[in-house]
N, C-alpha and C positions, 0 to 999 in steps of 0.2 A: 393698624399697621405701624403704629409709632417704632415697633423693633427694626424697621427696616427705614435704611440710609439714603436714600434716591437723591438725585437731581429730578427738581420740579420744574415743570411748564405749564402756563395755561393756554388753552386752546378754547375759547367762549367761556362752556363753563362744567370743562369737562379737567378734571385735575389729570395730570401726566407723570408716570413713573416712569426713570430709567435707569436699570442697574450695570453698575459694571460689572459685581464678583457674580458666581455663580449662587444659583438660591436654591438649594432641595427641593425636589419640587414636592413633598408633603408639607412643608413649611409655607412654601407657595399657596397649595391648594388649601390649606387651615385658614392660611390671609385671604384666600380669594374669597371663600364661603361665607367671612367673618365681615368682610367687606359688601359682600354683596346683601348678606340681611340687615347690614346695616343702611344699606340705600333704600332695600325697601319699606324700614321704616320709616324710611326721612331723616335719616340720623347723621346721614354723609352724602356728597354726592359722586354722580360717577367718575368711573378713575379708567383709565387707558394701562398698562402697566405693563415695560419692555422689560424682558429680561433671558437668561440662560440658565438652564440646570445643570448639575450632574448628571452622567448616563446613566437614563433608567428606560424603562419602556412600562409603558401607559396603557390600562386596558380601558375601552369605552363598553358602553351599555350592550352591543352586541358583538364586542369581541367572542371569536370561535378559539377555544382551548388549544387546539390542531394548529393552531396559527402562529402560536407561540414555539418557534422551532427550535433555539438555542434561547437559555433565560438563563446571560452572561451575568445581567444586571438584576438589579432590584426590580419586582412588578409591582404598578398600584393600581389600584383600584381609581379610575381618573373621577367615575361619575358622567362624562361629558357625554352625548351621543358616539357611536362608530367605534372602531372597532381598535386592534393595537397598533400603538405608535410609538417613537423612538424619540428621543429631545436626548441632548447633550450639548457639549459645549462647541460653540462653531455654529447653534445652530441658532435663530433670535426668537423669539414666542414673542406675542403678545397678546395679552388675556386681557379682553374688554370687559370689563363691570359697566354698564349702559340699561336706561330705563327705558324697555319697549312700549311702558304703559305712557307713558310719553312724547313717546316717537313709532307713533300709528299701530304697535303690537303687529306687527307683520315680522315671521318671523324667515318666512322665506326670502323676502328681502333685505334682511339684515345679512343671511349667510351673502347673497349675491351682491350687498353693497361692499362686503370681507373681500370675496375674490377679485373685481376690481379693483379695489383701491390697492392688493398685491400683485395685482395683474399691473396696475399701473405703476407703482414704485420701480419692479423688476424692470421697466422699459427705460427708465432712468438713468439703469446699468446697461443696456443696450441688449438686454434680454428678452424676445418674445416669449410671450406666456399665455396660457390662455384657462379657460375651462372646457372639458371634454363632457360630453352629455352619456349620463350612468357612472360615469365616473366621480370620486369625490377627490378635491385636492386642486392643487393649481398645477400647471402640467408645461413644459418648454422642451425642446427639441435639442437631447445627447449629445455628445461629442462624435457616434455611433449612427448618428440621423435618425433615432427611434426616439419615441416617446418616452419623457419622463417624469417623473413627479419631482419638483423643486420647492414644493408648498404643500402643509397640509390644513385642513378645518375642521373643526371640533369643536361645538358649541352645546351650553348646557339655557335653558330657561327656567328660571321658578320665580314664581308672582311677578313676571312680566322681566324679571332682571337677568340680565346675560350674564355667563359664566364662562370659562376659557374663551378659547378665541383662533388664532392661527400660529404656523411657523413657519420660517422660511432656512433653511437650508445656504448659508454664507461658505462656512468652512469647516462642516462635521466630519467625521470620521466615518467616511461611506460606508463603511467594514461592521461598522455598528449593527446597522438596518438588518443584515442577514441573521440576526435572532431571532427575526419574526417574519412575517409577511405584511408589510407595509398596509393599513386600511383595507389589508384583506383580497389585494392587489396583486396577482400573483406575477400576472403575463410584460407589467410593466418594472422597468427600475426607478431607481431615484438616485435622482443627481446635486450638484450645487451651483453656486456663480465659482466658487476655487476652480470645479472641476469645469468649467465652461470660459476658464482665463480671466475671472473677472475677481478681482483682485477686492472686495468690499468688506471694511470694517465694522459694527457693532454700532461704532457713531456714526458714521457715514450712510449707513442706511436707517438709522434712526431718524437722522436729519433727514434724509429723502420719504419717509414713510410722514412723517410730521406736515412736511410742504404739500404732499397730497390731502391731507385729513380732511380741508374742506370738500373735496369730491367726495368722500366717505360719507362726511354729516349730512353733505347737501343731499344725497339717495336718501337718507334717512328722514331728515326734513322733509322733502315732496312725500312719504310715504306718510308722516304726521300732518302733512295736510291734506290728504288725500282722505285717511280715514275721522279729519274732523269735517270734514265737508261734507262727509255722506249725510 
């Protein structure tokens, strides 16, 4: 990743990206890939990495073709699990490169150590959030008092190493999302903290995602020592 200009953080000893300009997200997804076999060689280690793209819309491993309803932007091919999704700018990703072969190989508890630790940033902002069961995404309560999705999760595993990760929805272009059907989500919408009066910057919830991290590690920890105990 030396092409790419970030502010660095450490957090233990997990390295931290975060971008300001927008990043292509084939550019992104070249670095992710390049990065993450480079972890599992032993050749780097893992990296957290904030950032925002251009408006594109993303297909996962079982996006339905049907689903793709207006295809304004550019499609790619993500690789990631689940189905199409939408990233532009206003909206924040962050794509974890993380070694599960290290931390218990539980994969289902990686996704649900994800929606916590967004579940818990968003309450930061004074947003409840929650998880909906059959549902995938992080989900808070409209301007409309109906359900919506304000987060979404998409995650890839190979030889034990994480790929993509989440997004959250700060201040996108609502108007965007109607090219497709969101995660394949028809009956609900999707909202953001602009559209819910919360006014949150790129940095500022950067910084709040960052002061949570240890809840994040710490589910991951108890699941590496859970499966070294056995």
């Amino acid at each position: 990743m030396a092409s790419i200009a970030p502010d660095l953080c450490d957090i233990g000893i997990i390295e931290w990206q975060r971008e300001r300009e927008l990043v292509p997200y084939r550019t992104a997804l070249t670095a992710m890939e390049q990065r993450a076999c480079a972890i599992s060689a032993g050749e780097a280690g893992e990296l957290i990495w904030l950032l925002e793209h251009p408006p594109v819309y993303t297909a996962g491993t079982s996006a339905n073709p049907a689903e793709l309803v207006d295809p304004r932007f550019e499609v790619v091919e993500a690789g990631r699990g689940g189905r199409y999704t939408y990233h532009g700018p206003g909206q924040r990703v962050g794509y974890l490169m993380l070694d599960l072969g290290k931390r218990g190989k539980d994969v289902r508890c990686f996704v649900h150590a994800i929606e916590g630790w967004v579940i818990e940033t968003l309450s930061d902002f004074g947003v409840e959030a929650w998880r909906a069961e059959g549902r995938v995404g992080i989900w808070t309560r409209d301007i409309d008092g109906r359900e919506a999705k304000i987060g979404a999760i998409g995650v890839r595993v190979r030889r034990w190493v994480t790929l993509h990760g989440f997004s959250v929805n700060l201040d996108p272009d609502l108007s965007h999302f109607g090219g497709i059907v969101p995660c394949g989500i028809e009956e609900f919408g999707v909202t953001s903290l602009a559209r819910l009066g919360k006014s949150v910057s790129a940095e500022q919830w950067d910084a709040a995602l960052i002061e949570r991290a240890d809840g994040f590690l710490g589910v991951l920890e108890d699941a590496r020592q859970k499966a070294f105990s056995r």
